[in-house]
C-alpha positions in Angstrom: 8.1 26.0 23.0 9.4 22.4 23.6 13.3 22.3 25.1 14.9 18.8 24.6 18.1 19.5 26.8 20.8 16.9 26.8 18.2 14.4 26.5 20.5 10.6 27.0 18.1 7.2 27.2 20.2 3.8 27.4 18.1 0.8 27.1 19.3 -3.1 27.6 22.8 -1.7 27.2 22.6 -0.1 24.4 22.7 3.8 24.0 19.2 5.0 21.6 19.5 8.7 22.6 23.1 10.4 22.9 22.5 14.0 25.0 20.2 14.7 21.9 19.0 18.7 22.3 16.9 20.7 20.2 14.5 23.8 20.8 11.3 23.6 18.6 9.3 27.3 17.9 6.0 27.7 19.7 3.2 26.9 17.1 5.6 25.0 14.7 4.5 22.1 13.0 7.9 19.3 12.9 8.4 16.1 11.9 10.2 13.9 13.7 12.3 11.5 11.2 14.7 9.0 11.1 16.2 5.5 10.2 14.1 2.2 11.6 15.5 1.9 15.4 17.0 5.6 15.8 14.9 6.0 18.4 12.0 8.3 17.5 9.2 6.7 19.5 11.9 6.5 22.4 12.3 10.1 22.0 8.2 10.5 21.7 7.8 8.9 24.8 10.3 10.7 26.7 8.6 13.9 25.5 4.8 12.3 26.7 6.6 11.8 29.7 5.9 8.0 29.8 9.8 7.1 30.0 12.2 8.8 32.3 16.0 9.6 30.3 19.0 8.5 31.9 20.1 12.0 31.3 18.4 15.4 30.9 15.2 16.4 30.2 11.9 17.6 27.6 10.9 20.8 28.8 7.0 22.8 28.1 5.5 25.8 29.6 4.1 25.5 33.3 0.5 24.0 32.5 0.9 23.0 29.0 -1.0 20.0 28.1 0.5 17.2 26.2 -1.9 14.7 24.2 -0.3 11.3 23.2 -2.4 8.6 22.2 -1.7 5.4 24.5 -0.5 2.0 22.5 -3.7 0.2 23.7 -7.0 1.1 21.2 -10.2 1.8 23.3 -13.0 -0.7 23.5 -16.2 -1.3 25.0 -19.4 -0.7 24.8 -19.4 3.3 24.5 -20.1 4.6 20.8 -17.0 6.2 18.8 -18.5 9.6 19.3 -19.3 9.3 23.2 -15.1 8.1 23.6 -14.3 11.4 21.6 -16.5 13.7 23.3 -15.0 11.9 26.9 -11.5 12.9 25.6 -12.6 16.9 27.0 -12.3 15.9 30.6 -13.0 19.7 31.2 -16.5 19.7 29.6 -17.2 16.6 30.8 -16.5 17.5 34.6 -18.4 20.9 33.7 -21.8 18.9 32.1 -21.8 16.7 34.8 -21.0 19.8 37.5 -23.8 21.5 35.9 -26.8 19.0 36.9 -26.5 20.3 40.2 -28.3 23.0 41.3 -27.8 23.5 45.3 -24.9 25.8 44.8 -26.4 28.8 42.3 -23.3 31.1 42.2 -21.4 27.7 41.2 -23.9 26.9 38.7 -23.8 30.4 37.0 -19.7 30.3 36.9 -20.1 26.6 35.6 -22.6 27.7 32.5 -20.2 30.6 32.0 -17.5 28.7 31.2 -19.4 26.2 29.0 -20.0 29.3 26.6 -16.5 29.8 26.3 -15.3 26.7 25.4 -18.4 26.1 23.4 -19.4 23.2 24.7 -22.3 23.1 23.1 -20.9 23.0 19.5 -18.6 20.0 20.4 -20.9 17.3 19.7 -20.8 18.3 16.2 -17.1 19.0 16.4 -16.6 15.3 17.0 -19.0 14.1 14.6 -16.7 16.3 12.4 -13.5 14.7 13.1 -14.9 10.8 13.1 -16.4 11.5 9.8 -13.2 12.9 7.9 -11.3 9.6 9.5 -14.0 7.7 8.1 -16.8 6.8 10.1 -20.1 7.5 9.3 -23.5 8.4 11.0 -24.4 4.8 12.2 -20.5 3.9 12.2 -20.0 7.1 15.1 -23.0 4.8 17.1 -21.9 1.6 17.4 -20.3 0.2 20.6 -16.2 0.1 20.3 -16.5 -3.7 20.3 -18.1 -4.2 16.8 -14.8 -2.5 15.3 -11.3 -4.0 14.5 -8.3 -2.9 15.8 -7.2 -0.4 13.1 -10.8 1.2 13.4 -10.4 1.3 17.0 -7.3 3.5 16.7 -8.8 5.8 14.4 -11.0 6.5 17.7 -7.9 7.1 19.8 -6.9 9.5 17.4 -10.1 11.5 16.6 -10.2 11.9 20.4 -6.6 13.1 20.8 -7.7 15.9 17.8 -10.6 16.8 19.2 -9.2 17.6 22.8 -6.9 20.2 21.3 -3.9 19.6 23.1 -0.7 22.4 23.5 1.6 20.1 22.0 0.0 17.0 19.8 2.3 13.9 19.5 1.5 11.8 16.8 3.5 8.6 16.6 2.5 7.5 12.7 -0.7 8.4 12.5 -1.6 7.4 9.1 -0.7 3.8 9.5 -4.4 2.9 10.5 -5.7 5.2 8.2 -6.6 5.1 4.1 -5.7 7.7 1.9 -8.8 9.6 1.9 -8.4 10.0 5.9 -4.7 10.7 5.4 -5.5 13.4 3.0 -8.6 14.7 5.7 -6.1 14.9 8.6 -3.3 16.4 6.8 -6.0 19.6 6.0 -6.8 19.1 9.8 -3.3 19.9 10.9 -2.6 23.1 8.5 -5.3 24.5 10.6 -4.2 23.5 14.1 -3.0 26.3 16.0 -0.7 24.7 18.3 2.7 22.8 18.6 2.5 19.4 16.8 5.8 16.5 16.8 4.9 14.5 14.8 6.7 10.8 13.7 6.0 10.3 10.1 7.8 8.3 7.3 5.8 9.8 4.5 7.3 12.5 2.3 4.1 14.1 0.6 2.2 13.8 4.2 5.2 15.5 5.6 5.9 18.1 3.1 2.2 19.5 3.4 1.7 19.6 7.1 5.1 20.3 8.9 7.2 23.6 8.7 10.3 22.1 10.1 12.1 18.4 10.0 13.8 17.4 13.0 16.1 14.6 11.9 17.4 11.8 14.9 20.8 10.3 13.9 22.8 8.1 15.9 21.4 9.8 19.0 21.6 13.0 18.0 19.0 15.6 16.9 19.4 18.4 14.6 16.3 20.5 13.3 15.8 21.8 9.8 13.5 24.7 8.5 10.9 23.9 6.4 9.4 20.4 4.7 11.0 17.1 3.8 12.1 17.9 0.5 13.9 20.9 1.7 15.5 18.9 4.5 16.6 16.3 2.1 18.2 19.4 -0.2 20.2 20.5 2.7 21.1 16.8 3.9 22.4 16.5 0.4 24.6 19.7 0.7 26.0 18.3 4.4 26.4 14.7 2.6 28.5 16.4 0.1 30.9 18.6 2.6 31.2 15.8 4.4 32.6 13.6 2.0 34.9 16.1 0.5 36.1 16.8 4.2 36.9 13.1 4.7 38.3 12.9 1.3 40.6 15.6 2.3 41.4 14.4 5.7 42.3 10.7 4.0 44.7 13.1 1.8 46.5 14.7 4.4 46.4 10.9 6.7 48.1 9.6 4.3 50.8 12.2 4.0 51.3 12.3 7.4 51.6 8.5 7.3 54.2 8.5 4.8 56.2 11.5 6.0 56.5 9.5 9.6 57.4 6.3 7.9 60.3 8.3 5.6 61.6 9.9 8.3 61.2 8.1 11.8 64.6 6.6 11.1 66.6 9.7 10.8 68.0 11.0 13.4 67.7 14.8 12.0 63.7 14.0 11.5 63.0 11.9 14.1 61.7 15.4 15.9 59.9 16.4 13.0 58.4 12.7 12.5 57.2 12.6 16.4 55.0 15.9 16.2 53.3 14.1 12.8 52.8 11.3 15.2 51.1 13.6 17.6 49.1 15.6 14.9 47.8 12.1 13.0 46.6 11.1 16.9 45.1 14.1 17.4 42.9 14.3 14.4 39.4 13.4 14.6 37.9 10.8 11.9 35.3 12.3 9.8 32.4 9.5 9.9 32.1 7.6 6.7 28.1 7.6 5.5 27.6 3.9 6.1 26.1 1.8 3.6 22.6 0.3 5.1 21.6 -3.4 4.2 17.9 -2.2 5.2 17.6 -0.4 2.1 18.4 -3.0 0.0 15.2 -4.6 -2.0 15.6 -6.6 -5.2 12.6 -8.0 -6.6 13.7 -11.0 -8.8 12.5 -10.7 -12.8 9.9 -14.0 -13.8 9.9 -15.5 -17.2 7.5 -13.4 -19.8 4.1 -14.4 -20.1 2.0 -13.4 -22.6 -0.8 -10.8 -21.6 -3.6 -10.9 -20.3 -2.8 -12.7 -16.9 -6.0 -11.9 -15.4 -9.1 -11.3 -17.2 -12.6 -10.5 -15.0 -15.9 -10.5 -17.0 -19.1 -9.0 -14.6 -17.6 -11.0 -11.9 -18.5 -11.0 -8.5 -16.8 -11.5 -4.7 -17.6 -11.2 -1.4 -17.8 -13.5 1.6 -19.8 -16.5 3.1 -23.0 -15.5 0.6 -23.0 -12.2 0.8 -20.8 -10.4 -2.4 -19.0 -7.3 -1.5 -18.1 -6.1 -5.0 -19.8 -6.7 -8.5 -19.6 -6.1 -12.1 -16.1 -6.5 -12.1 -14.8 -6.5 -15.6 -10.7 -5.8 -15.5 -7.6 -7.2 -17.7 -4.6 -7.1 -16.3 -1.3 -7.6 -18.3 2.1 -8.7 -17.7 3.7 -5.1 -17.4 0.6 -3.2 -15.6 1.3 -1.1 -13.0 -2.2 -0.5 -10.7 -2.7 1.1 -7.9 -6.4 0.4 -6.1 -7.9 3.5 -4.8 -11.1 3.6 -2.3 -11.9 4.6 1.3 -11.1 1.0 3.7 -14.0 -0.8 3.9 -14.6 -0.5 0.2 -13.5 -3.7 -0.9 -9.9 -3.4 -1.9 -8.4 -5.7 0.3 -11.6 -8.2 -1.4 -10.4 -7.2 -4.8 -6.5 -8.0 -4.1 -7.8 -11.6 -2.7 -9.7 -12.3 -5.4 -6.7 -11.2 -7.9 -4.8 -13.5 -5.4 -6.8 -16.3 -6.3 -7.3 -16.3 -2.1 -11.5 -16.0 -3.1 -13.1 -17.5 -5.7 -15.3 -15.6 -8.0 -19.2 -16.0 -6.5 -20.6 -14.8 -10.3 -19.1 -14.0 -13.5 -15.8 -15.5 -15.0 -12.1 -14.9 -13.9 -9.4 -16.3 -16.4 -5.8 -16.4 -15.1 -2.6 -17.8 -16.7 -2.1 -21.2 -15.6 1.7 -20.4 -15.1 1.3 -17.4 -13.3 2.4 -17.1 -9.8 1.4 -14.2 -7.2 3.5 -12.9 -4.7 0.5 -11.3 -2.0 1.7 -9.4 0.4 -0.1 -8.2 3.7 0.8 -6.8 7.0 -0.6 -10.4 8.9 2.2 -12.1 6.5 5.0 -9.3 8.8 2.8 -10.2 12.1 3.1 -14.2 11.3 7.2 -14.4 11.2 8.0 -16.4 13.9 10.3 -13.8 16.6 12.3 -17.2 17.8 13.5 -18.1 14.0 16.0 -16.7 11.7 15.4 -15.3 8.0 18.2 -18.1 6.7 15.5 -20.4 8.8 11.8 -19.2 7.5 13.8 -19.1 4.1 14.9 -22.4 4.0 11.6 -23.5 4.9 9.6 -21.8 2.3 12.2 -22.7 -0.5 12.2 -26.4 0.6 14.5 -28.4 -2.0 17.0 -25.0 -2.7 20.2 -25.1 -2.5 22.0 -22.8 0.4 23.4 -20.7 -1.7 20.2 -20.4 -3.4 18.5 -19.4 0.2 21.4 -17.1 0.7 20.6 -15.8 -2.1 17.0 -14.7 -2.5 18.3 -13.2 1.0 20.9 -11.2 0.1 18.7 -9.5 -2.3 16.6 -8.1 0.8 19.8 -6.9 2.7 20.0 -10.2 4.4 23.5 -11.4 4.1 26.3 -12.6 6.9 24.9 -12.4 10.6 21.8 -10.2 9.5 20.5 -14.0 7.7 20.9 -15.6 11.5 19.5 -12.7 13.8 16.3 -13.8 15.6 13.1 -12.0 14.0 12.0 -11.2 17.2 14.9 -8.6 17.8 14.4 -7.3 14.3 12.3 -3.5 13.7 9.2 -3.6 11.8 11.0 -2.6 9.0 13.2 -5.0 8.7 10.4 -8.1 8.8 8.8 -5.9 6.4 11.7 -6.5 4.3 11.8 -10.5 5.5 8.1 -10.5 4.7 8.8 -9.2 0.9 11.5 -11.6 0.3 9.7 -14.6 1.3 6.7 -13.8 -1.1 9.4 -13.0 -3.8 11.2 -16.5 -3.2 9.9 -18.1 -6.7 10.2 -14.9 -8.7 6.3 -14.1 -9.2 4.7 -12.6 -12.4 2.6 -10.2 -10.6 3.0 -8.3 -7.1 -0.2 -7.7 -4.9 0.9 -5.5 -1.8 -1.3 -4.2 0.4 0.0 -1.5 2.5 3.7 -2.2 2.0 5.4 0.8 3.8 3.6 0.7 7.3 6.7 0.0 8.8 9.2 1.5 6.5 10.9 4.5 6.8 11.3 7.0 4.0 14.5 6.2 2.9 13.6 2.7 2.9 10.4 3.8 1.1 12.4 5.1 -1.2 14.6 1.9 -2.6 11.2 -0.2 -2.6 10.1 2.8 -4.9 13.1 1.8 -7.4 12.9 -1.7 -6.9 9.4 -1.6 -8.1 10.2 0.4 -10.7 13.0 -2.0 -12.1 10.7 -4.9 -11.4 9.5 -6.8 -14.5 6.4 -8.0 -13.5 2.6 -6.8 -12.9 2.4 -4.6 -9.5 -1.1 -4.5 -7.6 -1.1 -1.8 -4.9 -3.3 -0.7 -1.8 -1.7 2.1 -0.2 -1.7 5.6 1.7 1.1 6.6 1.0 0.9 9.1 -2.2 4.6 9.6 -2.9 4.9 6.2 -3.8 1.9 5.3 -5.7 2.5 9.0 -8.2 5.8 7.3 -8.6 4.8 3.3 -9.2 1.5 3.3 -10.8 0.2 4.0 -13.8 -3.1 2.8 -13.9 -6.2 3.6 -11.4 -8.8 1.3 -10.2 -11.6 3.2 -8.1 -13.2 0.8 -5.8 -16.3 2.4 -4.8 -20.2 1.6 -4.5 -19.8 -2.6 -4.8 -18.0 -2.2 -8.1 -14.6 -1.5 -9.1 -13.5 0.5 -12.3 -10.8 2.5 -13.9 -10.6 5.8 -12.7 -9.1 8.3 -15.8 -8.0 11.0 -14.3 -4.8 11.3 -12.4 -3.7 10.6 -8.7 -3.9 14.3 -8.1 -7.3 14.5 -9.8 -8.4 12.5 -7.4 -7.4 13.8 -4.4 -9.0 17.0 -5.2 -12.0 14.8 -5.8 -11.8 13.4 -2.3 -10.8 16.9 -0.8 -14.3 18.3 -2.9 -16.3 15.9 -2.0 -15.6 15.5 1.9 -16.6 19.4 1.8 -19.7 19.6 -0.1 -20.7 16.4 1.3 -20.6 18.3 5.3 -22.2 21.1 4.1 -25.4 20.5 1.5 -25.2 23.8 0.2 -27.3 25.3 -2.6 -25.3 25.5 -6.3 -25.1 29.3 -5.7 -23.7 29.1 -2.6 -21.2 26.4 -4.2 -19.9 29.1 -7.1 -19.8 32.1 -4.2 -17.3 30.0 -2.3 -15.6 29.0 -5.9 -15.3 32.0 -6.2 -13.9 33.1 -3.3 -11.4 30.5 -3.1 -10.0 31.5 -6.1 -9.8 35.2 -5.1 -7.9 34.0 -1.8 -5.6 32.2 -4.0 -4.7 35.0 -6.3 -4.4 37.0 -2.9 -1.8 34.7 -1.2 -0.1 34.3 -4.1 2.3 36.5 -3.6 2.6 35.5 0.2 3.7 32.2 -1.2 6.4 33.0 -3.2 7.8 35.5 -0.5 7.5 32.7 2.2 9.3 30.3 -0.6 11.9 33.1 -0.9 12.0 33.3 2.5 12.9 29.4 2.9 15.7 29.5 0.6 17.3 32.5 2.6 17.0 30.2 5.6 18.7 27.5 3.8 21.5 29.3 2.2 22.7 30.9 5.7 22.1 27.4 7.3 24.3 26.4 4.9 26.7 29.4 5.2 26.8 28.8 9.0 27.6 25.0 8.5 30.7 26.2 6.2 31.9 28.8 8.7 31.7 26.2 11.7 33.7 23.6 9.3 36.3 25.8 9.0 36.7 27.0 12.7 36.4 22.8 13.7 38.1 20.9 10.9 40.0 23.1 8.7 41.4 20.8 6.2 38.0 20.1 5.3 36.8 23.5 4.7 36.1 25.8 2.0 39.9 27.5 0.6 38.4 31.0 1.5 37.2 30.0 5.0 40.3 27.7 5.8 42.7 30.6 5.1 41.1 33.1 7.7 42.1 33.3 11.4 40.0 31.9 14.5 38.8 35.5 15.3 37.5 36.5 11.6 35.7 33.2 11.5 33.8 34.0 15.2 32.9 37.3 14.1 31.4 35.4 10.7 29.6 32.9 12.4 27.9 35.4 14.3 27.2 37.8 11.5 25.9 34.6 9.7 23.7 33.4 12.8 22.3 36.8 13.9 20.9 37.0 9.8 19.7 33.6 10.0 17.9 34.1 13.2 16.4 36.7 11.1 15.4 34.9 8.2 14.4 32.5 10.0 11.7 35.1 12.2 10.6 36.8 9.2 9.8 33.5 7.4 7.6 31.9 10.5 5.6 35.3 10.4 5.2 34.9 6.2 4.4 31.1 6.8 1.7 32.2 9.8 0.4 34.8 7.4 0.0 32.2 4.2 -1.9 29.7 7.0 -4.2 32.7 7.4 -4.9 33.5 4.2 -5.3 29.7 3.5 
C-alpha cells in the first residue's frame, strides 16, 4: 500500500501541493488526474522520491521497489533489447556472478536463483514487451542512436515494464506511443499484478486499465472507486451539492445582511443585530466552481467551398527519392471528418504533409482548391513558441496588418484574454501553448484542420472542449491521434495507412481495435487454424463464465458510489448545515456521528467485497 500523509511541496513561492493525503489499496490500479499545473508530476516525483516535500511524506512497505522512468531517454550504442534486459539489475548481477566458478557452493545458490526468477525466459519477455510498443526484430537490434527521441522513450518504458516493479509510476505514458501501442500496453497493465499510479489524461485509456481515480485539486487529493467515467458521475453529484449548498448559503448571507442593516440602528436590536454580525463572520464561503479560460477553444468558421478540396489519383510521397506511400487515390470534401489510423512509422505524419501541401506529390496527380487554406498543426509548432514572447506578441506577428482588436480577438477565442494575452510563453504549461499553438494556425479561419497529435499536452477536460469545438467547426478535420475518446467522437471517416498505401478502412474504430488486439496475438504465436478455433472457443466460454462476475462487480461499483455519496451527504450536514439535505439538516450532531459511521463501516464493505469481485473478473479475464 502507498500512504501519502500530509504531503505539502511549495515551489518559487507558490504552494502546488496543500497537506494532500490519500491511502491507495495494495494491487490497485489509479489514475492520477487533474487540471494542467495541479501538480501531478510534482506529486509523481515526490512519490519516486526524486523531490523532497516541504511537509510530510509518501510512504511503501520496507523494501518495496519503485520504478519511475527518468526524463532523459537512453542512448548509445546498446540495442533496445540489451537496455531492457539491463533494466533487471538482479539477473544481470546473477549472469555475470555466475561466470565464476572458484566459489561452487556460490555458484549452485547463484543458478538456483536464476530458475526462480526465470531468467532464462526473459530474453523473450523483452522481445515481448518491445514488440507490442512497436519495435520489430531488426528494430529491437539497432544501437539506441539510430532512433528519435519518442522511440527512445518507448525503450525507457518497455524497460520500466519489464523490471516489474512494486509500485509502477507512469507519468503519461502514451504520449510517445501510437494507438496500436496504447491499445498493447493498456492489455499489459490489466495483467500486472502490482500497484500502478499512473498520470493519464485519456478517458478510454483510463477507464480500461485503472480501478480507482485519484483526483488532485487545488492541492488537495481525494480518491474515487472505480474508472474515469464513474469518477466523473460522482464529481457531477459533488458539483451539484455544492452549488445548491452555496446557493443556500448566498440565501441565508443575504438575510443576515439585511436583518443587520434593518436593525443595527435600534437600540432594542442592536443585540440581536451584533450576534448576526458574529454568525455572518463566522461562516465559511463555499468555493464557487471557477470558470477556466484553458478550456476555452473556438475554431473560427471559413467561407464554403465547393467539394472536393483535395482530390489524389495513384499519387505518390515520400522523401529525397525514396516514396514512402503509393497509390494514393482519396477525395476529401469540405465537411469530412477523417481520422488517419496506422502504427508510427507508417506514413501518417507523410500523408498529413502531403495533404498540407508541405511535400509535393513524387507520382500521380493531387488537385486542391486554389482558395483553400490549411491550418497544420504539430507538436514542433508548441515546441517553436518562443518562452520570452507573449501570445498578444506571436499573434500580432503572424496576423501582420490586423487590427488589435482583431489580434485580441482570434485570442480570446483560445481563452487568451486580459493578462493571460501578455504572460510570457515560457511560464505557460504545455497545455496552454497547445492552445497558443491552435490559435495561431486558426488565425485566417482555414477550410480544413490537419492535427497531428493534438492532445499530448492536454488534460481531459480540456480534451473535452477541443472535442466540441471540433465538433461545431465547419470545416474539413484531418486527424493523427492516440487518443480513442476523441477520434469515436470527431471522425467519421477512416483512412488505414498501412503497407506504402493508404485507404479507407470500412469498418468502425472499434472494429479495428479488435483488429489490432487479433492481430498482435496471432502474429506472436503462429498457431495452426485449429489451435486458432480451440482458443475461440475458449475465449468465448470464459466470457460467458465471467459474465456474471461482471455484472456483480458493476453492482458492486454502484453500491460503492451510492454510500460514497451517502457519506458525503451525512458529512455536509454535520459541517455546513444550511447546505444539507432537509432530512439530514434536521437531526442532531450525535444521530449524524452514529450515521456516518453506519454509512462508512458499509462502504468499507462494499468497497472490500468489490476489489475481491474486480480481482476475481481480472482472473477470469
Amino acid at each position: 500500500m502507498l500512504s501519502l500523509n500530509g504531503i505539502t511541496v511549495r515551489l518559487g513561492g507558490r504552494t502546488i501541493l496543500d497537506r494532500a493525503t490519500a491511502s491507495l489499496p495494495q494491487r490497485s490500479r489509479v489514475g492520477l488526474i487533474g487540471r494542467n499545473g495541479a501538480g501531478k508530476s510534482t506529486m509523481v516525483r515526490v512519490v519516486a522520491g526524486l523531490l523532497d516535500p516541504d511537509e510530510g511524506s509518501a510512504d511503501m512497505p520496507r523494501g518495496a521497489k519503485i520504478g519511475y522512468i527518468a526524463q532523459e531517454a537512453p542512448a548509445g550504442l546498446t540495442t533496445p533489447i540489451e537496455e531492457v534486459l539491463a533494466a533487471d539489475t538482479e539477473r544481470a548481477a546473477l549472469l555475470l556472478e555466475a561466470e565464476d566458478h572458484s566459489n561452487m557452493e556460490r555458484f549452485g545458490e547463484v543458478h538456483e536463483r536464476l530458475i526462480a526468477i526465470d531468467a532464462h525466459a526473459a530474453p523473450a519477455r523483452a522481445a515481448r514487451i518491445l514488440a507490442g510498443l512497436g519495435f520489430d526484430e531488426e528494430m529491437q537490434n539497432r544501437p539506441l542512436d539510430s532512433f528519435s527521441g519518442g522511440w527512445r522513450m518507448r525503450v525507457a518504458l518497455a524497460a520500466l515494464l519489464f523490471s516489474e516493479p512494486d509500485l509502477l509510476l507512469l507519468d503519461e505514458p502514451s504520449n510517445h506511443l501510437d494507438l496500436e501501442a496504447v491499445m498493447w500496453l493498456e492489455e499489459f497493465l490489466q495483467t500486472y499484478r502490482a500497484t500502478i499510479l499512473i498520470v493519464s489524461h485519456e478517458r478510454d485509456f483510463l477507464n480500461n486499465v485503472v480501478d480507482h481515480i485519484l483526483h488532485l485539486e487545488r492541492g488537495k487529493l481525494t480518491l474515487y472507486p472505480g474508472g474515469y467515467d464513474a469518477f466523473e458521475r460522482q464529481r457531477a453529484e459533488r458539483a451539484a451539492q455544492l452549488a445548491a449548498a452555496k446557493a443556500s448559503q448566498d440565501a441565508q448571507r443575504d438575510k443576515l445582511r439585511d436583518f443587520i442593516a434593518r436593525n443595527s440602528a435600534r437600540a432594542s436590536t442592536a443585540k440581536q443585530a451584533q450576534s448576526r454580525v458574529k454568525a455572518l463572520a463566522r461562516m465559511q464561503p463555499i468555493a464557487e466552481l471557477a470558470d477556466d479560460p484553458s478550456l476555452s477553444f473556438d475554431f473560427p468558421s471559413p467561407d464554403p467551398l465547393r467539394p472536393p478540396l483535395i482530390t489524389l489519383d495513384m499519387a505518390a510521397v515520400g522523401y529525397a527519392e525514396t516514396p514512402i506511400l503509393q497509390r494514393l487515390n482519396l477525395r476529401l470534401n469540405p465537411d469530412d471528418r477523417i481520422a488517419l489510423l496506422g502504427r508510427n512509422g507508417n506514413g501518417k505524419t507523410t500523408l498529413a504533409r502531403l495533404l498540407a501541401a508541405q511535400l509535393a506529390p513524387m507520382e500521380g496527380q493531387m488537385a486542391a482548391s486554389g482558395k483553400m487554406r490549411i491550418g497544420y498543426f504539430t507538436q514542433y509548432q508548441v515546441e517553436e513558441l518562443h518562452a520570452d514572447e507573449t501570445p498578444l506578441q506571436h499573434m500580432t506577428s503572424a496576423m501582420r496588418g490586423a487590427t488589435p482588436a482583431a489580434v485580441r480577438a482570434q485570442l480570446g477565442r483560445f481563452g487568451f484574454s486580459g493578462d493571460r494575452a501578455i504572460s510570457k510563453v515560457g511560464k505557460m504549461s504545455g497545455g496552454e501553448r497547445a492552445r497558443l499553438a491552435l490559435a495561431l494556425i486558426t488565425r485566417d479561419a482555414p477550410h480544413m484542420l490537419i492535427l497531428d497529435e493534438p492532445t499530448n499536452h492536454l488534460d481531459v477536460d480540456a480534451r473535452e472542449a477541443l472535442v466540441q469545438a471540433l465538433n461545431s467547426y465547419s470545416g474539413a478535420v484531418v486527424l493523427v491521434s492516440h487518443d480513442r475518446h476523441m477520434l469515436s467522437l470527431t471522425a467519421d471517416r477512416l483512412v488505414l495507412v498501412d503497407n506504402g498505401t493508404a485507404i479507407e478502412y470500412e469498418g468502425s474504430l472499434d472494429d479495428y481495435t479488435a483488429l489490432v488486439l487479433t492481430s498482435d496475438k496471432s502474429g506472436s504465436g503462429g498457431k495452426s487454424k485449429g489451435n486458432k478455433k480451440e482458443e475461440r472457443r475458449a475465449a468465448a466460454q470464459a466470457r460467458e463464465q465471467s459474465q456474471a462476475l461482471r455484472k456483480q462487480a458493476s453492482a458492486a461499483e454502484a453500491e460503492v458510489a451510492k454510500l460514497s455519496a451517502e457519506r458525503s451527504a451525512v458529512e455536509r450536514a454535520m459541517f455546513d448545515p444550511s447546505g444539507a439535505e432537509p432530512t439530514l439538516a434536521k437531526l442532531p450532531m450525535g444521530d449524524l456521528m452514529r450515521k456516518r459511521a453506519e454509512v462508512a463501516a458499509k462502504l468499507e464493505a462494499a468497497e472490500a467485497k468489490w476489489l475481491e469481485l474486480s480481482e476475481k473478473v481480472e482472473a477470469a479475464a
